[in-house]
TORSEKOL-365885 format. One line per 4 residues: for each residue x, y, z of N, C-alpha, C, O. Coordinates in steps of 0.001 Angstrom, whole numbers, plus 500000, padded with zeros to 6 digits. Example, Ala and Ser with C-alpha at 12.3 -4.5 7.8 and 13.67 -1.06 7.14 Angstrom:
REM TORSEKOL-365885
513190,494310,507800,512300,495500,507800,513200,496700,507800,514236,496681,508465 | 512850,497750,507080,513670,498940,507140,512900,500030,507870,513409,501138,508039
REM end
This chain:
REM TORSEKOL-365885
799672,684001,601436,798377,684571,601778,798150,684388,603263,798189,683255,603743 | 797918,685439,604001,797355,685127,605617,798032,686768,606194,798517,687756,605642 | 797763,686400,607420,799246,687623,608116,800215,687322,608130,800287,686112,608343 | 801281,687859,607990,802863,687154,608114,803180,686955,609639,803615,685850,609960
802993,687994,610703,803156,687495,612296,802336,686213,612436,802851,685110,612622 | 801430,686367,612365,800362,685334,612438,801117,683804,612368,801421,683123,613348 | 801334,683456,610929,801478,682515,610476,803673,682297,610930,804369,681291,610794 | 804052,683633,611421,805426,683346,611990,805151,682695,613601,806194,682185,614013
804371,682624,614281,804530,682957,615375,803610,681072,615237,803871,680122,615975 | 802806,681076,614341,802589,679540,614419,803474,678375,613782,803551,677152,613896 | 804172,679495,612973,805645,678398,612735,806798,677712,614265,807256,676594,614502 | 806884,679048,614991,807390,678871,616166,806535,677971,616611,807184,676941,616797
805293,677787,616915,805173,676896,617546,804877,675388,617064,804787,674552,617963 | 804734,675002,615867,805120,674040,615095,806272,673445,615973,806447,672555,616805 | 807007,674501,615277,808594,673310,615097,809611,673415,616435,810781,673034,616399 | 808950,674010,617647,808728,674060,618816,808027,672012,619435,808612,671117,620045
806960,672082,618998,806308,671044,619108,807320,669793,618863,808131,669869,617939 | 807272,668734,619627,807655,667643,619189,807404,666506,618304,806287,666259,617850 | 808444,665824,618066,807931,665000,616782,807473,663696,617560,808227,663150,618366 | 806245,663239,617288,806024,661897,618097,806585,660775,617101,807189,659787,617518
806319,661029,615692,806720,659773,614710,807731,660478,613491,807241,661207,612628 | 808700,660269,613525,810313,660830,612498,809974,659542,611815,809744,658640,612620 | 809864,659149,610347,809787,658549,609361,810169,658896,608418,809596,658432,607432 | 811505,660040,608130,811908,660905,607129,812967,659738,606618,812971,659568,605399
814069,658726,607572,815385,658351,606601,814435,657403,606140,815135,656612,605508 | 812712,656820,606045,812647,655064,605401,813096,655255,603786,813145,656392,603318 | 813279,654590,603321,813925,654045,602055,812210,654690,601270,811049,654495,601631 | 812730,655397,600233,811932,655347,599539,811710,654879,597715,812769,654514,597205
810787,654870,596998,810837,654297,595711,811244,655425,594727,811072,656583,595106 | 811617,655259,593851,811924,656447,592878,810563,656582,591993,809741,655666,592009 | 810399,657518,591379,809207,658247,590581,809340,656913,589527,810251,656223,589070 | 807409,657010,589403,807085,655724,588545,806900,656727,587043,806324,657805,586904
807712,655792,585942,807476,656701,584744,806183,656817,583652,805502,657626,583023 | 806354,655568,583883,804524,655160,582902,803314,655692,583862,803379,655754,585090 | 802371,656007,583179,800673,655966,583399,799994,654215,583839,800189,653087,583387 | 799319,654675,584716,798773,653667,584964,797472,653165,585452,797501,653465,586645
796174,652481,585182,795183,652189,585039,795089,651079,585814,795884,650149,585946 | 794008,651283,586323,793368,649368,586916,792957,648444,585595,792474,648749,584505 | 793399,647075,586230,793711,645680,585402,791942,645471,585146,791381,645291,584065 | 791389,645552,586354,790364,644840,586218,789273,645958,587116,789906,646645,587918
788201,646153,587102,787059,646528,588400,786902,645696,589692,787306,644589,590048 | 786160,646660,590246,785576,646086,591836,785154,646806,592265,785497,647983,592153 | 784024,646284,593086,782854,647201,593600,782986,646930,595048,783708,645996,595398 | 782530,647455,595693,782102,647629,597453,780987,648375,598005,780560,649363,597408
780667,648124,598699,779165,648694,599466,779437,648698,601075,779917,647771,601728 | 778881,650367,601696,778605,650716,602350,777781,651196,603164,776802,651252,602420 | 777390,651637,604260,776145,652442,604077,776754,654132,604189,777900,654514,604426 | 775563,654891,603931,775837,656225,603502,776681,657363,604426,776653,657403,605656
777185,657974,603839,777914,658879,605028,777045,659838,605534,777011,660076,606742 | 776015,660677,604356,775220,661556,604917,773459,660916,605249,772589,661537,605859 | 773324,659475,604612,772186,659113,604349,772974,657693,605640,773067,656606,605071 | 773256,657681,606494,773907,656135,606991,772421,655063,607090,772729,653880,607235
771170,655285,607040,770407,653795,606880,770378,653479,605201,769849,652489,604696 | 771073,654558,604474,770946,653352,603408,772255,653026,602412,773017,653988,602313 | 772533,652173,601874,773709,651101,601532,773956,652367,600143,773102,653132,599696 | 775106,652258,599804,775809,653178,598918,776681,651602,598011,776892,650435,598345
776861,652135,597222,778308,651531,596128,778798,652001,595538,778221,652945,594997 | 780257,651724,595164,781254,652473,594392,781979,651288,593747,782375,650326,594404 | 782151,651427,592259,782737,650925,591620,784492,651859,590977,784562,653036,590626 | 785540,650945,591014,786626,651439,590841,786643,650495,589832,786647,649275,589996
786656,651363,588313,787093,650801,586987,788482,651246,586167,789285,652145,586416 | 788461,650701,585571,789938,651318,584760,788914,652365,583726,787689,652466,583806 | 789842,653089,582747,789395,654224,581922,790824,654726,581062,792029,654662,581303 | 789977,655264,579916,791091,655833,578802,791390,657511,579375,792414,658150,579135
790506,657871,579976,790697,659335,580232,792183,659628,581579,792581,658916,582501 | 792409,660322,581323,793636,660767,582081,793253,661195,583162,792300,661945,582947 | 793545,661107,584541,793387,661588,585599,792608,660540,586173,792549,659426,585654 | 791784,660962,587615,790488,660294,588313,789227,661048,588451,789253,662117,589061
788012,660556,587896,787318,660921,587690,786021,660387,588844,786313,659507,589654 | 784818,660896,588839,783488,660191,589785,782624,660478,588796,782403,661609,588363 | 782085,659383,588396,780581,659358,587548,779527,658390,588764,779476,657377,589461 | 778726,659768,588289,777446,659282,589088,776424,658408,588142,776004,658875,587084
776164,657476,588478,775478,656112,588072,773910,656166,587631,773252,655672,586715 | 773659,656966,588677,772098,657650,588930,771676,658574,588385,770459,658763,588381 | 772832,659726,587546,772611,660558,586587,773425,660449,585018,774402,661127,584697 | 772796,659499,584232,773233,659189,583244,773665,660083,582394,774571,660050,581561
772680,661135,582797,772920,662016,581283,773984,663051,581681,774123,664027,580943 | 774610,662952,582579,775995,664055,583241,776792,663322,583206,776695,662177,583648 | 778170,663999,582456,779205,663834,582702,780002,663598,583826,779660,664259,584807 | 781143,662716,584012,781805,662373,585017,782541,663361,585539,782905,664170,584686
782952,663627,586814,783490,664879,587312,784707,664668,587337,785121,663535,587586 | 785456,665587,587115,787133,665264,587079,787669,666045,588283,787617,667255,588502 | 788330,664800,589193,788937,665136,590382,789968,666225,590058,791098,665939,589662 | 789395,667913,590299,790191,668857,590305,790275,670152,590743,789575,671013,590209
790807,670341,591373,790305,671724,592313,789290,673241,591465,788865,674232,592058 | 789172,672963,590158,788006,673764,589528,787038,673400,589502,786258,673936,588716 | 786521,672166,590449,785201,671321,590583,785015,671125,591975,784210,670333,592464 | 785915,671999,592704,785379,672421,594072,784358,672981,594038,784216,673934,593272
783121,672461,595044,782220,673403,595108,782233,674171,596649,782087,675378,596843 | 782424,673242,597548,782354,673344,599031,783324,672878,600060,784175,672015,599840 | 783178,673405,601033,784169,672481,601790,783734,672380,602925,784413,672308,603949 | 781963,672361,602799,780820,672117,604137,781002,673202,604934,781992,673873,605224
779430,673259,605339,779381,674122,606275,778752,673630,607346,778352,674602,607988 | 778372,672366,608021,778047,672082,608795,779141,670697,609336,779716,670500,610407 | 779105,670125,608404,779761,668786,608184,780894,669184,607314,780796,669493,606126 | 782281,669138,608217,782973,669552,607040,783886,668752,606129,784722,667938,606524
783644,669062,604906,784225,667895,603824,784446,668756,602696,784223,669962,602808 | 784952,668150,601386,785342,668487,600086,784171,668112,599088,784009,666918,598837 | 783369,669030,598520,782436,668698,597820,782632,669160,595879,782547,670337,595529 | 782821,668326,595129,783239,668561,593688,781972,668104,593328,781284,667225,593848
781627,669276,591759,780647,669382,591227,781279,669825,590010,782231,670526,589667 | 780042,668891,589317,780754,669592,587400,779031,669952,586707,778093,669187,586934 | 778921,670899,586083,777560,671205,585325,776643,671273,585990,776682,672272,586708 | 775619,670552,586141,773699,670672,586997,774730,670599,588127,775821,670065,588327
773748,671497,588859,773834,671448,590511,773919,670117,590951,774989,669667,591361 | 772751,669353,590900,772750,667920,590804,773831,666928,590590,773731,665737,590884 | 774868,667490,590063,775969,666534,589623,776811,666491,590455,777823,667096,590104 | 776885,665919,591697,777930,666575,592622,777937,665142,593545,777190,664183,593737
779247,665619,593979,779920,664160,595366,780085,664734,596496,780943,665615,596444 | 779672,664609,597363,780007,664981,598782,781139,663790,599707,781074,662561,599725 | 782094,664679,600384,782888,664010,600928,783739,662728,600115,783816,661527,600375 | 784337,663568,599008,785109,663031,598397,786549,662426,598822,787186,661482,598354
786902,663571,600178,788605,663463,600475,788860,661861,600957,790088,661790,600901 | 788472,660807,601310,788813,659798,601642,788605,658869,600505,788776,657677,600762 | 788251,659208,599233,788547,658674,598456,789994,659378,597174,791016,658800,596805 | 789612,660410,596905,790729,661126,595938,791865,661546,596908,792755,662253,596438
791902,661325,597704,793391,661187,598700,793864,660235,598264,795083,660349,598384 | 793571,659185,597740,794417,657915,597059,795327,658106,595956,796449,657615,595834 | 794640,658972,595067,795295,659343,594025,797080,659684,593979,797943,659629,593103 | 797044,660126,595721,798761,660697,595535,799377,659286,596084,800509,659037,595669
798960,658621,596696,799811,657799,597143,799658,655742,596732,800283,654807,597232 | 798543,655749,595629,798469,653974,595568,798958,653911,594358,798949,652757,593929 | 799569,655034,593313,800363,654420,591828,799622,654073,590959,799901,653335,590014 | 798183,654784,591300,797304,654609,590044,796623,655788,589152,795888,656569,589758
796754,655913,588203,796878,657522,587693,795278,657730,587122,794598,658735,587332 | 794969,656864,586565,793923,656792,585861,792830,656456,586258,792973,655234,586231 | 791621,656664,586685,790537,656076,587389,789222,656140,587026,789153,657119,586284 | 788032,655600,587142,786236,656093,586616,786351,655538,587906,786971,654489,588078
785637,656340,589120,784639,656149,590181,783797,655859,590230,783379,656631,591092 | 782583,654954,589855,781334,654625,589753,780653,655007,590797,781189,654262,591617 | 779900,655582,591383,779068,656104,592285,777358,656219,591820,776757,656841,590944 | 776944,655221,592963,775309,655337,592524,774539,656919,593501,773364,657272,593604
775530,657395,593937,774715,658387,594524,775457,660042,595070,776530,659622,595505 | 775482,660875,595186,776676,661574,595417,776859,661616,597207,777546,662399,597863 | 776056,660577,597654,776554,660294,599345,777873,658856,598899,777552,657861,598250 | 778989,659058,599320,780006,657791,599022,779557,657038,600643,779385,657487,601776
779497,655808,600069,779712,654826,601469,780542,655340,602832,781318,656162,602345 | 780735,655314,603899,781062,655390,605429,781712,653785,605460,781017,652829,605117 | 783214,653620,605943,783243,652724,605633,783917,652415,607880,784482,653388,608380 | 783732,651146,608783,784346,651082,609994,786005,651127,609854,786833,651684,610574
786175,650318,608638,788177,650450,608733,788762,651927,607957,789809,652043,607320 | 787740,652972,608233,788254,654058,607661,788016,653556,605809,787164,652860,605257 | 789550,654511,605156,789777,653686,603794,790369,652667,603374,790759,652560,602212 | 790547,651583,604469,791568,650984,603857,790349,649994,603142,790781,648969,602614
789120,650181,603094,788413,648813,602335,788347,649595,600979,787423,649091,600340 | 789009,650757,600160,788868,651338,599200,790363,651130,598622,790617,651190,597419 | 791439,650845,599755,792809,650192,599654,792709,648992,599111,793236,648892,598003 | 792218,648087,599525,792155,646607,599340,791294,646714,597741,791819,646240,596734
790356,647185,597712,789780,646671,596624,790534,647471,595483,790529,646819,594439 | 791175,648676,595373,792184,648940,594439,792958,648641,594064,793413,648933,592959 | 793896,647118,595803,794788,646269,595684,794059,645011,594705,794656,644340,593864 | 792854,644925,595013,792426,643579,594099,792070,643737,592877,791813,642854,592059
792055,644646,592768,792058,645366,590874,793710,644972,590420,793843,643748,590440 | 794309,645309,590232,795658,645701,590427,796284,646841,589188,795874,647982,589400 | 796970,646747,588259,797558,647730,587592,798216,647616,586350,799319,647069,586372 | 797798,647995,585331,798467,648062,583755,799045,649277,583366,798465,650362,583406
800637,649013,582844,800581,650416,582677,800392,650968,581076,800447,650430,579970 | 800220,651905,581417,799897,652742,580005,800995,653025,578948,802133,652703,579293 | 800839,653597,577666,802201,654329,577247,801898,655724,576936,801615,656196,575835 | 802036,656554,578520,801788,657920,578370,802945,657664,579517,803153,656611,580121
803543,658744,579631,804095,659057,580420,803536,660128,582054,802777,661097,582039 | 804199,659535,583230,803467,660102,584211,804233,661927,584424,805437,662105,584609 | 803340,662912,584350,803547,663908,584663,803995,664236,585954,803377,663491,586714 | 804979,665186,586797,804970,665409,587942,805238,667105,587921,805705,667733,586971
804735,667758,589465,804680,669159,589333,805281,669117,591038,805371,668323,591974 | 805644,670732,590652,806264,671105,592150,805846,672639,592219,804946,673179,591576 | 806683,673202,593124,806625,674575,593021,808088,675232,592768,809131,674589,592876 | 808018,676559,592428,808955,677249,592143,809771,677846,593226,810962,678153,593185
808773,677978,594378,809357,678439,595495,808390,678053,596225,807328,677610,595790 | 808948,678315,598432,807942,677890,599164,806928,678599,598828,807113,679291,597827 | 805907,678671,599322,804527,678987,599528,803617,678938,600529,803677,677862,601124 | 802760,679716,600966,802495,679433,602564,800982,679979,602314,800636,680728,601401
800311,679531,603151,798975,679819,603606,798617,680184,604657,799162,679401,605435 | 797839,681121,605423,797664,681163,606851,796453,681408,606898,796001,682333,606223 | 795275,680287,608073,794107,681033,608573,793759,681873,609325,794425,682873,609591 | 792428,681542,609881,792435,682564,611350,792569,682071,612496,792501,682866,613434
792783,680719,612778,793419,680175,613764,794592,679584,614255,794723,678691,615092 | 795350,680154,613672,796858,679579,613938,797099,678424,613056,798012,677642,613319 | 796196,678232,611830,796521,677537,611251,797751,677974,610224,798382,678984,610534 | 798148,677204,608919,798738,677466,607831,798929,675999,607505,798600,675068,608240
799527,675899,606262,799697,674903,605091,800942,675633,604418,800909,676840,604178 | 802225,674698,604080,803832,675225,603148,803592,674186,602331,803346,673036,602698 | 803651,674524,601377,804346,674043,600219,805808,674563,599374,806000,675660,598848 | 806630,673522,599437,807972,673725,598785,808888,672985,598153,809336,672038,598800
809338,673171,596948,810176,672389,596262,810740,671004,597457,810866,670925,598679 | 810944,670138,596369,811696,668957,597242,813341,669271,597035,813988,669944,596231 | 813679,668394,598231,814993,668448,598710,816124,667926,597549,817132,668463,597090 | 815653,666995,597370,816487,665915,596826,816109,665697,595452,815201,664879,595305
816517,666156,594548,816324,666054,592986,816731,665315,592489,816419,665141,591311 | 817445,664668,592989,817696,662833,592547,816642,662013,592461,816190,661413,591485 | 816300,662046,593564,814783,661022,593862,813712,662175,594793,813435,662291,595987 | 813359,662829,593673,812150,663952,594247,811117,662969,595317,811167,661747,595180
810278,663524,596277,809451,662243,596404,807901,663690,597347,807808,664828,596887 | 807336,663401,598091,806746,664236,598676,807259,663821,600589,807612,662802,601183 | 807086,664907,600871,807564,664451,602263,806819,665119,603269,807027,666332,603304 | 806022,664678,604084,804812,665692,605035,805641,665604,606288,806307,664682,606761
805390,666910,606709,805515,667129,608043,803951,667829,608442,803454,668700,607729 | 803271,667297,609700,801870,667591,609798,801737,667648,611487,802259,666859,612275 | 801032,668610,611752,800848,668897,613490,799355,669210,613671,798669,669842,612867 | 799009,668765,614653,797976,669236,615337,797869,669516,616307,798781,669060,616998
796572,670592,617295,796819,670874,618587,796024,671231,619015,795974,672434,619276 | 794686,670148,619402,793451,670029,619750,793586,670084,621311,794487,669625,622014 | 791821,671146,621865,792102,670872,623224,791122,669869,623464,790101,669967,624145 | 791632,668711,622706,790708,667173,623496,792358,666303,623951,793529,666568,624222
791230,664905,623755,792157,664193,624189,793303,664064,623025,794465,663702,623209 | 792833,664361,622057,793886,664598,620880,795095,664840,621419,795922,663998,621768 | 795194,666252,621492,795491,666872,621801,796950,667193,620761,796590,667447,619611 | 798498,667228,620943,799583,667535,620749,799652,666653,619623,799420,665630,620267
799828,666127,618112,800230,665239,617432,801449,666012,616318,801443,667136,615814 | 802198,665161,616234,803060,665336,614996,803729,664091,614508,804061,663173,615258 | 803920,664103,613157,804131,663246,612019,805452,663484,611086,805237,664500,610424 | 806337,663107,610875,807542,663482,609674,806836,661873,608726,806353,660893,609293
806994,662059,607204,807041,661159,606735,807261,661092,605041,806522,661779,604336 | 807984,660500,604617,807788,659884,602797,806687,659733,602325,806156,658957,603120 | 805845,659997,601413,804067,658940,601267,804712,658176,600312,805347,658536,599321 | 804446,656975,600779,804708,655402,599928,803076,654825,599485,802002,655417,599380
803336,653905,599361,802034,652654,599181,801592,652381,600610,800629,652896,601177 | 802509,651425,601142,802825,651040,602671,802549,652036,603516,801684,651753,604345 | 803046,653214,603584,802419,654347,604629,800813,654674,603998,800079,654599,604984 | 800310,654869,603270,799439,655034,602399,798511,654093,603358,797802,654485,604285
798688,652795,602917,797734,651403,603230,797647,651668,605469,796766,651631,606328 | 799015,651888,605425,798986,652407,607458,798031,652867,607657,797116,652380,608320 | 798062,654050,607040,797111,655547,607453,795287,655393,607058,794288,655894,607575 | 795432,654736,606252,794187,654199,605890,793062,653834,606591,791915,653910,606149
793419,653385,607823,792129,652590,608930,792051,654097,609708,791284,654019,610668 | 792519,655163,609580,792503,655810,610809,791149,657271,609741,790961,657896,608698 | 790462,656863,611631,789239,657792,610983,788739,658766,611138,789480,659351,611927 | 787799,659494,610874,787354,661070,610757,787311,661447,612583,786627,660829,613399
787968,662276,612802,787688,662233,614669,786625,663564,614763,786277,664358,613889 | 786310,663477,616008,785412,664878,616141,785423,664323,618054,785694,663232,618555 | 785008,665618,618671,784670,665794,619737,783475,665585,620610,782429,666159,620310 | 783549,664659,621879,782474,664146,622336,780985,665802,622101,779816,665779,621715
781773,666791,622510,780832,667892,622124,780421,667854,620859,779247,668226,620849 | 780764,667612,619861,780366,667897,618720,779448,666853,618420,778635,667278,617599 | 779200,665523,618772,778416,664480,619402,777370,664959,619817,776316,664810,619200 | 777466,665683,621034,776023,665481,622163,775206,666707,621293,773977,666725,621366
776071,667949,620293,775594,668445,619459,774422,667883,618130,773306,668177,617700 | 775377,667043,617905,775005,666366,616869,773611,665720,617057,772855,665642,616088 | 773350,665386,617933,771702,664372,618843,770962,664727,619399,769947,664171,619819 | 771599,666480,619596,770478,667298,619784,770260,668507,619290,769241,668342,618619
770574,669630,619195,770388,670441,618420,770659,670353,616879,769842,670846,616102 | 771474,669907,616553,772204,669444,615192,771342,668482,614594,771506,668173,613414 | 770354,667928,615351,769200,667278,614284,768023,667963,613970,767026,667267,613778 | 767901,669470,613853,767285,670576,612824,767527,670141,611585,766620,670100,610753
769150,669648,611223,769743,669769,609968,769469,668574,609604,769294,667609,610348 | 769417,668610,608288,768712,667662,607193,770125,666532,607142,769824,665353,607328 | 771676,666853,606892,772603,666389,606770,773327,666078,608331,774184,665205,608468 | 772896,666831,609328,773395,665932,610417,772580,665055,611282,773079,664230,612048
771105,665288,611114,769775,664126,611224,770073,662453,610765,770011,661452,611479 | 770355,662551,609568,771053,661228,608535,772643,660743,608881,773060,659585,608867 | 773240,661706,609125,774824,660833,609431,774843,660229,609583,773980,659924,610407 | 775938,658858,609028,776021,657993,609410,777395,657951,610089,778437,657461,609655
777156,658594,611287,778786,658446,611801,778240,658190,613419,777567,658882,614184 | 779048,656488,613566,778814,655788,614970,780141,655714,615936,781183,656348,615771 | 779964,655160,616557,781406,654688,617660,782336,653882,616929,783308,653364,617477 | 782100,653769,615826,782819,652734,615101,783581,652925,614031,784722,652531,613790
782685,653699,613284,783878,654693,612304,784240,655613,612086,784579,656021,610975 | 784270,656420,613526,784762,657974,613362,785279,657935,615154,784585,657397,616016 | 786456,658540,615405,787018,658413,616859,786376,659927,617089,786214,660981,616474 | 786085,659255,618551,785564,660009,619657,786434,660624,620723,787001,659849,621493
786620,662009,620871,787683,662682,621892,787143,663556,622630,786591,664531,622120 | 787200,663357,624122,786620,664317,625282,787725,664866,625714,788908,664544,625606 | 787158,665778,626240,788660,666600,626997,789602,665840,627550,790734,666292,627376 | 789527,664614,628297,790541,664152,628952,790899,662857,628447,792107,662621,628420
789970,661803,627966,790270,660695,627319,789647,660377,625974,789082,661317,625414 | 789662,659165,625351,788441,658808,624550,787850,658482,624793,787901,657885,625868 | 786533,658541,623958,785045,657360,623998,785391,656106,623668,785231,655084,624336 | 785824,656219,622712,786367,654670,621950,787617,654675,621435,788252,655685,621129
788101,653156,621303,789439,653186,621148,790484,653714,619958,790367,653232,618832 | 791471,654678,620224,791804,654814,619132,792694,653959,618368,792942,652883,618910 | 793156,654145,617402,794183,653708,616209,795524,654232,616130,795720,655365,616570 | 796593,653491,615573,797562,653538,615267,798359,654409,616061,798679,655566,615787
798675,653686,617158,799320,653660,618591,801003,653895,617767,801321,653459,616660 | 801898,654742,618759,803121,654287,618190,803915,655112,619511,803885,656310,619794 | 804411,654318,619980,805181,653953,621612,804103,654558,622441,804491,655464,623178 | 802923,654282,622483,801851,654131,623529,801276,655676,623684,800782,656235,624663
801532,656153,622333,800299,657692,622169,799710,657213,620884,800397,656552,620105 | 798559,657494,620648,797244,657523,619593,798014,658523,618484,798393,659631,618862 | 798211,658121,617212,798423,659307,616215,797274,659145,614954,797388,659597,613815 | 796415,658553,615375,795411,658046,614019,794695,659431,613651,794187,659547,612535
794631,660889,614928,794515,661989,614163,794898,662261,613143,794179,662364,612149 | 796645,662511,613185,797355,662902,612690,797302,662185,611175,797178,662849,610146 | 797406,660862,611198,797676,659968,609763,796453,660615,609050,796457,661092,607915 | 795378,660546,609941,793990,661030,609475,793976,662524,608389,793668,662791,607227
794443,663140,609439,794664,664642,608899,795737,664564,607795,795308,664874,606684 | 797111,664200,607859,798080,664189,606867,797820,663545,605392,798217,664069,604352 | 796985,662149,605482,796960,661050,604472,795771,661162,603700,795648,660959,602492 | 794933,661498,604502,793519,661420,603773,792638,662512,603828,791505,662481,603346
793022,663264,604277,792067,664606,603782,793417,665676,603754,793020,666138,602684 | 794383,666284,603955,795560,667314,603411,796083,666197,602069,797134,666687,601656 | 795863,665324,601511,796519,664940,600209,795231,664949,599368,795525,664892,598174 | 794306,664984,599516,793002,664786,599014,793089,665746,598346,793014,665618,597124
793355,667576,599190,793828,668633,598419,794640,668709,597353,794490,669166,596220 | 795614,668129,597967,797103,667955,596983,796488,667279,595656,797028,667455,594564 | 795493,666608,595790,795003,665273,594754,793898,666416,593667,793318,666111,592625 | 793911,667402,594199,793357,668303,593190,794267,669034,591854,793933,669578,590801
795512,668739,592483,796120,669534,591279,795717,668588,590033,796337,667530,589919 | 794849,668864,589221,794978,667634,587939,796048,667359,586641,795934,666435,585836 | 797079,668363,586644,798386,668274,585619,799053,667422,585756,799617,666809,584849 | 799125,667212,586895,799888,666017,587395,800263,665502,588863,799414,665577,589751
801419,665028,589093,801606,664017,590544,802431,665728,591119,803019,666489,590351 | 802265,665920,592376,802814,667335,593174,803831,665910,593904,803546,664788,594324 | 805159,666745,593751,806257,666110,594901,807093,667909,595045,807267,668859,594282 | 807421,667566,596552,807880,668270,597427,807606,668134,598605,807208,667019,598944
807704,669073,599509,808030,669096,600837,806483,670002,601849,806162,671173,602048 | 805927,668658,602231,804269,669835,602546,804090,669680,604219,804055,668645,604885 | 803981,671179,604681,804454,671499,606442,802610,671667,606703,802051,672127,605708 | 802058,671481,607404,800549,671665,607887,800737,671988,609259,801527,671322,609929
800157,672850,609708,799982,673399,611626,798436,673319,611482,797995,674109,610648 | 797441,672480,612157,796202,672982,612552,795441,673429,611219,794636,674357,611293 | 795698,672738,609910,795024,673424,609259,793659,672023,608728,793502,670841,609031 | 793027,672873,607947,791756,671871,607324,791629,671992,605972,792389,672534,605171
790019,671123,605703,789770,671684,604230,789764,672600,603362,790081,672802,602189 | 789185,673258,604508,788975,675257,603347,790452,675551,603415,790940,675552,602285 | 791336,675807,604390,792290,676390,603860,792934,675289,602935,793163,675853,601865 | 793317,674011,602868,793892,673138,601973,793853,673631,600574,794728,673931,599762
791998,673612,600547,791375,673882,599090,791964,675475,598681,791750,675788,597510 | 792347,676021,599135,792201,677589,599058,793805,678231,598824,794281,679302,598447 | 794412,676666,599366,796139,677223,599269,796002,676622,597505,796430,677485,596739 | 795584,675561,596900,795977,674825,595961,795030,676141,594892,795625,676559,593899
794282,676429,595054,793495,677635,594321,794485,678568,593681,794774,678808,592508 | 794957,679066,594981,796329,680015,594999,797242,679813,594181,797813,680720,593575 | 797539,678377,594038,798671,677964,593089,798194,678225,591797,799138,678170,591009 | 797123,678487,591239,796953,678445,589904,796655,680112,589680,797118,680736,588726
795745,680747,590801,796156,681841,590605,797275,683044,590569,797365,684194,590139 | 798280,681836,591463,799313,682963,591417,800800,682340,590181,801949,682782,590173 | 800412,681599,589577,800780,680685,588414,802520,679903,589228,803635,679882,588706 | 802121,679405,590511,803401,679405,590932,803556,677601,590916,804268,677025,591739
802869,676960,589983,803001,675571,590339,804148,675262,588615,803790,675762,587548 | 805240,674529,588712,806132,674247,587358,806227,672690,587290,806244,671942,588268 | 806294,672284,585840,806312,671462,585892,808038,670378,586225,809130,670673,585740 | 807765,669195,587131,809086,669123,587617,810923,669481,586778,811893,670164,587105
810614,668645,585709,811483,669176,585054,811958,670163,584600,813149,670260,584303 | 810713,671486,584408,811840,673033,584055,812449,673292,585615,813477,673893,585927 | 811552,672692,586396,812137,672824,588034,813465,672453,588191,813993,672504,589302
REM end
């Protein structure tokens, strides 16, 4: 889906681009076969992402239901939403994020991707989200305090067996900005695994990033501290005209948990340095909001090979759509 020049001519410049971090030979784990559930709960508290003066909580419980789910706490009488791209509702229009909704309007999570991005990469299949509100906590170390407390739960496994899906062939997406999103069978059918290659090419201080990598646990738990970035403009926006809006009035996004990029340097310091350039965009973009998508397929675990240029939520959400409409997702084994 897109133009085909379009999306050729941003391939050229992809793979044109250099790689700042090659992480393709690390050793990786082979596919886990059992289902698996948290041992125990744990809760954490934040304050709000769209409401930031007031404190949020999320409870991560174990559950009999298959998949990961968000039940809202505050609306008893609604069902829990099942993390799945038919419970997309949005993907913001001011603030942009992944918004899933199941039944009443009312029943809905905003800015889900930094949490159901976990789903592809911490080995836990099964989940109830407890949420007292559909604003999730803003957390300063990014996700990794949603890492840790999933680490302090820990893991039982089930006797279901874990599903995995791929595609039949590549697949491509293209926006209107030189973006696109590939999806394609994995390489290695011995030990299928998922493998991102991810670019960006911001005119801030961002600027040029690229990523090769395996998703493990360990890369997973890396990528984790690195946080939502936006542009000193989108800032001085934000504090002044942008407080008309009801949802960018309330943000809770400070110098502290979201990186700041001006045309030539940062505001504040960034994350996850690697030989003395900033890639905490990139982990940002690759780990926790482009798998968040991936974390929609609900049949099962997606392994293969996923290429990103410049792309975001809407198109993410919109390539994985595709897959069901164009019935091109199989399950690994007839693969």
């Amino acid at each position: 889906m897109g133009d085909d020049e379009a999306i050729k001519a941003s391939y050229a410049k992809m793979n044109n681009q250099p790689v700042d971090w090659d992480l393709s030979d690390r050793p990786i784990e082979p596919l886990r076969r059992k289902q698996t559930t948290l041992a125990r709960s744990e809760t954490i508290s934040g304050p709000g992402t769209f409401m930031g003066k007031a404190t949020r909580t999320i409870t991560f419980a174990p559950t009999n239901l298959e998949g990961w789910w968000l039940d809202r706490t505050d609306r008893p009488r609604s069902l829990p939403i099942r993390v799945g791209i038919s419970n997309v509702w949005t993907t913001g229009q001011i603030v942009s994020n992944i918004v899933l909704r199941s039944g009443n309007p009312h029943n809905y999570v905003r800015m889900v991707e930094h949490l159901v991005s976990l789903r592809m990469g911490m080995g836990v299949d099964n989940l109830m989200i407890q949420i007292d509100s559909g604003d999730p906590p803003l957390f300063e170390q990014g996700s990794l305090d949603v890492v840790e407390a999933l680490e302090k739960c820990g893991t039982v496994e089930l006797d279901k067996p874990v599903r995995y899906v791929t595609v039949k062939e590549p697949v491509t997406i293209g926006g209107t900005y030189g973006d696109f999103i590939t999806l394609a069978p994995p390489d290695d059918l011995d030990n299928p695994q998922i493998m991102v290659d991810c670019a960006l090419n911001f005119p801030t201080a961002i600027g040029q990033q690229r990523i090769i990598f395996p998703l493990s646990a360990e890369l997973t738990k890396m990528a984790s501290v690195a946080r939502t970035n936006t542009s000193l403009a989108k800032v001085i926006y934000c504090a002044t005209i942008g407080r008309i809006f009801a949802d960018v009035r309330h943000l809770g996004y400070n110098t502290k948990n979201v990186s700041i990029a001006g045309k030539k340097r940062y505001v504040n310091e960034p994350r996850l340095l690697h030989e003395g350039k900033a890639l905490e965009a990139a982990w940002h973009r690759a780990v926790l909001d482009m798998l968040a998508a991936i974390a929609l397929i609900p049949e099962g675990l997606f392994v293969g090979k996923i290429k990103s240029y410049k792309a975001g939520h809407r198109l993410d959400c919109e390539l994985v759509k595709q897959l069901y409409l164009n019935q091109v997702l199989v399950p690994l084994e007839d693969f």
